[in-house]
C-alpha positions as MATLAB code, in Angstrom:
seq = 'XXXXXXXXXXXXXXXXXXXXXXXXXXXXXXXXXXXXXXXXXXXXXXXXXXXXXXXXXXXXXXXXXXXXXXXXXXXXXXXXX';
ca = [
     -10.837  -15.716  -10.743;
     -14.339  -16.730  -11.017;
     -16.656  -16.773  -13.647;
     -20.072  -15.071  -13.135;
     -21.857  -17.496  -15.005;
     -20.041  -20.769  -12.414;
     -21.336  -19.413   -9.671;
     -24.985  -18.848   -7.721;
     -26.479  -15.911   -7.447;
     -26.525  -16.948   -3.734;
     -22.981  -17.731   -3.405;
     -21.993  -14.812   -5.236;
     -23.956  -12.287   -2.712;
     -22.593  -14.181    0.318;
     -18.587  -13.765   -1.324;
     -19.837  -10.360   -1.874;
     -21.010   -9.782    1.769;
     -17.899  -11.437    3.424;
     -15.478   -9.678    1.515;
     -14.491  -12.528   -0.203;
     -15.161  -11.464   -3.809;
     -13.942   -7.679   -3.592;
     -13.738   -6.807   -7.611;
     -15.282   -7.480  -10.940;
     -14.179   -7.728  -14.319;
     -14.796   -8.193  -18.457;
     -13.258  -10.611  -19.389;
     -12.795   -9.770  -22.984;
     -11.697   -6.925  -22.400;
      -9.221   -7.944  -19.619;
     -10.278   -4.853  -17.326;
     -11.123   -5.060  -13.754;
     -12.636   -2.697  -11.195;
     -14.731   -1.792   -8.301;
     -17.926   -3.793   -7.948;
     -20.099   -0.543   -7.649;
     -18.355    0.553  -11.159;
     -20.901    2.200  -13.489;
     -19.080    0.293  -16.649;
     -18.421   -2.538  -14.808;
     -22.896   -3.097  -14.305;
     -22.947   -3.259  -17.884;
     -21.018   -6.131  -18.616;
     -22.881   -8.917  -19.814;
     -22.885  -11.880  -17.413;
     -21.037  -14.229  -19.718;
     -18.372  -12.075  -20.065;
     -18.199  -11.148  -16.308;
     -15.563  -12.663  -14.127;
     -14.523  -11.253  -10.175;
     -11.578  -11.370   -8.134;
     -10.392  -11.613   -4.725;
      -8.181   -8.754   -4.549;
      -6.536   -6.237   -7.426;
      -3.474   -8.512   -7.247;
      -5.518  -11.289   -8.072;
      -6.635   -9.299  -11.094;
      -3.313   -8.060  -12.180;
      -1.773  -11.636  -11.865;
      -4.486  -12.868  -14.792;
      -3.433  -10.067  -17.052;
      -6.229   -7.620  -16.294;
      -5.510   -3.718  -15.930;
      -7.538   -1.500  -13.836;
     -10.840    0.585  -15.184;
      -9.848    4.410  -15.825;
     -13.423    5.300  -14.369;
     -13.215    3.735  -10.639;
      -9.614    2.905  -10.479;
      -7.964    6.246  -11.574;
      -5.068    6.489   -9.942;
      -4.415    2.709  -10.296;
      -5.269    3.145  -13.956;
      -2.673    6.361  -13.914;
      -0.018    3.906  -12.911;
      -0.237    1.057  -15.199;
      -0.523    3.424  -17.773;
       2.674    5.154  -17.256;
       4.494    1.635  -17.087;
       2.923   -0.106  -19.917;
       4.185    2.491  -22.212;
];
């Protein structure tokens, strides 16, 4: 997990470009999704945080956004009931 606010804007677009940072998230929230998200642009930088991969994000305690990640959302749902 990295913190937006650790890391360059430079760094960050070149982990962005290589596939190397694949998923963003809020951090006080503890919800993670796609990088092109609509919610996931309005989180404010302090409280923005991005993975590697969803597993990464699940392993921290994060559960996926019910806007990009539907099905994925769908399924923790049903087993966090």
């Amino acid at each position: 997990m990295i913190r937006h606010n650790e890391i360059s804007s430079r760094d960050l677009r070149n982990r962005i470009k290589n596939q190397t940072i694949r998923f963003g998230g809020n951090c006080k929230l503890k919800i993670y999704g796609t990088l092109s998200c609509a919610s996931g642009k309005k989180i404010k930088k302090e409280n923005r945080v991005f993975f590697i991969s969803e597993k990464e994000a699940l392993q921290n305690g994060y559960r996926p956004c019910g806007r990009c990640r539907k099905e994925q959302y769908k399924e923790w749902k049903s087993a966090n009931r």
